[in-house]
One Martini backbone bead per residue (centre of mass of N, CA, C, O) as a GRO file, in nm:
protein
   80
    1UNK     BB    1  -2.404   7.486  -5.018
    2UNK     BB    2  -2.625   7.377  -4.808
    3UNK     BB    3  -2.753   7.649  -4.772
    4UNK     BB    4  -2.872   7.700  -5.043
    5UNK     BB    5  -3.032   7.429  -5.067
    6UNK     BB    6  -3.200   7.487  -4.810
    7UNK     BB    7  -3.317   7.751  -4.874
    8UNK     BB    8  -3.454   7.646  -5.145
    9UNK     BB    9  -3.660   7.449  -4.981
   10UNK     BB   10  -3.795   7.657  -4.843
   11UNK     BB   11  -3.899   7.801  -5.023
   12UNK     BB   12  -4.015   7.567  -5.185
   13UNK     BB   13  -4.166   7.391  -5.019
   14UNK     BB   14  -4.041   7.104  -4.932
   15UNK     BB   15  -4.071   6.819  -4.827
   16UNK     BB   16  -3.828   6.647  -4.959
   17UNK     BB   17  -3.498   6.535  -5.015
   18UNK     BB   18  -3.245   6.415  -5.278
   19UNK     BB   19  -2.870   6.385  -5.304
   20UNK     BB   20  -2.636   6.239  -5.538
   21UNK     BB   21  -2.304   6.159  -5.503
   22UNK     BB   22  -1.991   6.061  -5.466
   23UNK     BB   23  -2.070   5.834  -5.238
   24UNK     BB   24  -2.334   5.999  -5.168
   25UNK     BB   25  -2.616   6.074  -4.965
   26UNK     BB   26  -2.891   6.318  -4.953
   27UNK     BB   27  -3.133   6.344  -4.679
   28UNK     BB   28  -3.426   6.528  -4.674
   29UNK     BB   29  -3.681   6.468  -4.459
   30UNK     BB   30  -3.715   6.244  -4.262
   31UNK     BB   31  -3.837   6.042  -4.003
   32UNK     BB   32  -3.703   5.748  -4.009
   33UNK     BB   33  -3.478   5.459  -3.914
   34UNK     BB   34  -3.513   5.115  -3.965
   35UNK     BB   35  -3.253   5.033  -4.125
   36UNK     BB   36  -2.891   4.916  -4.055
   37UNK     BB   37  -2.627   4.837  -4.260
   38UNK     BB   38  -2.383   4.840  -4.441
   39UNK     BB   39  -2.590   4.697  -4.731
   40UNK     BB   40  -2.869   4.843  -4.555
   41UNK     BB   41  -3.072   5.132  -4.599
   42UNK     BB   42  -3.356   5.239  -4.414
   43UNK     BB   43  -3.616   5.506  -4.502
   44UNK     BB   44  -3.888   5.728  -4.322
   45UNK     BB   45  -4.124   5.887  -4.536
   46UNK     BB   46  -4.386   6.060  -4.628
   47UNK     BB   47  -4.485   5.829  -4.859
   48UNK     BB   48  -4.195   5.629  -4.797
   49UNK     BB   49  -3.973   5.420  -4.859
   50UNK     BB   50  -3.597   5.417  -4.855
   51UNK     BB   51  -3.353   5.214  -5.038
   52UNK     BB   52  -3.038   5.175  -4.961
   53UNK     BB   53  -2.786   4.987  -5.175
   54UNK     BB   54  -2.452   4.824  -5.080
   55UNK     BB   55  -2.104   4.925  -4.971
   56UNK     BB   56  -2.003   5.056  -4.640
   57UNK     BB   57  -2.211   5.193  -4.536
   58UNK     BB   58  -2.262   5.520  -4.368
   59UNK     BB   59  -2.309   5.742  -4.137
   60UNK     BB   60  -2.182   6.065  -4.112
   61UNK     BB   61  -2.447   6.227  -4.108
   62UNK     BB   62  -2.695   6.372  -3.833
   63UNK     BB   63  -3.059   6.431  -3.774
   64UNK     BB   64  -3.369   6.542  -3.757
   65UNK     BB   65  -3.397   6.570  -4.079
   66UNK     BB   66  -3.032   6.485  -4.205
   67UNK     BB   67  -2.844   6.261  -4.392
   68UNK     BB   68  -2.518   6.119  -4.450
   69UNK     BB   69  -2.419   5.885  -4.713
   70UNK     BB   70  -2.163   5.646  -4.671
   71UNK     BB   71  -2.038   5.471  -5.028
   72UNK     BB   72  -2.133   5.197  -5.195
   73UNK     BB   73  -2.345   5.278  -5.439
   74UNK     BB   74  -2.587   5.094  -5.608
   75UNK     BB   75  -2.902   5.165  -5.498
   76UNK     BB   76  -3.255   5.296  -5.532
   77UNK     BB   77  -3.561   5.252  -5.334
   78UNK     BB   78  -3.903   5.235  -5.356
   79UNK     BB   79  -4.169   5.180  -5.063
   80UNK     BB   80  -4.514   5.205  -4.994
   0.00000   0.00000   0.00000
C-alpha cells in the first residue's frame, strides 16, 4: 500500500503529505523533528510547524523523509 502512495505522490509531484489512520500518523517529506516527547511530537514541514498532541506518542518507522507516529492521537494542528 505504501508503495502505490509514494508512487502516487511522486507522480503528483507533492511538496509533502500527511495520512491519519487508527492511532498512526504517517507524514511523508518532513524537514526537522524540533520536539519529541509521549503527549507532543513537533516536525518543521515545509511551509509550518507541524504539531501532533495525544498520548504514548512514539515514532515507529522514520528515514530521512517520512515517519510514522503511534499512539493515542488527540489533535493536529499547524504553526506558521
Amino acid at each position: 500500500m505504501r508503495i502505490v502512495k509514494n508512487l502516487s505522490n511522486f507522480l503528483k509531484d507533492q511538496e509533502y503529505y500527511i495520512d491519519i489512520f487508527n492511532n498512526y500518523l504517517h507524514v511523508y517529506s518532513y524537514l526537522d523533528l524540533i520536539s519529541l516527547s509521549s503527549k507532543l511530537i513537533e516536525l518543521k514541514m515545509p511551509d509550518f510547524n507541524l504539531i501532533i498532541e495525544g498520548e504514548n506518542l512514539i515514532i515507529t518507522e522514520m528515514d530521512k523523509q517520512e515517519l510514522l507516529i503511534k499512539g493515542l492521537i488527540t489533535n493536529v494542528g499547524f504553526k506558521r
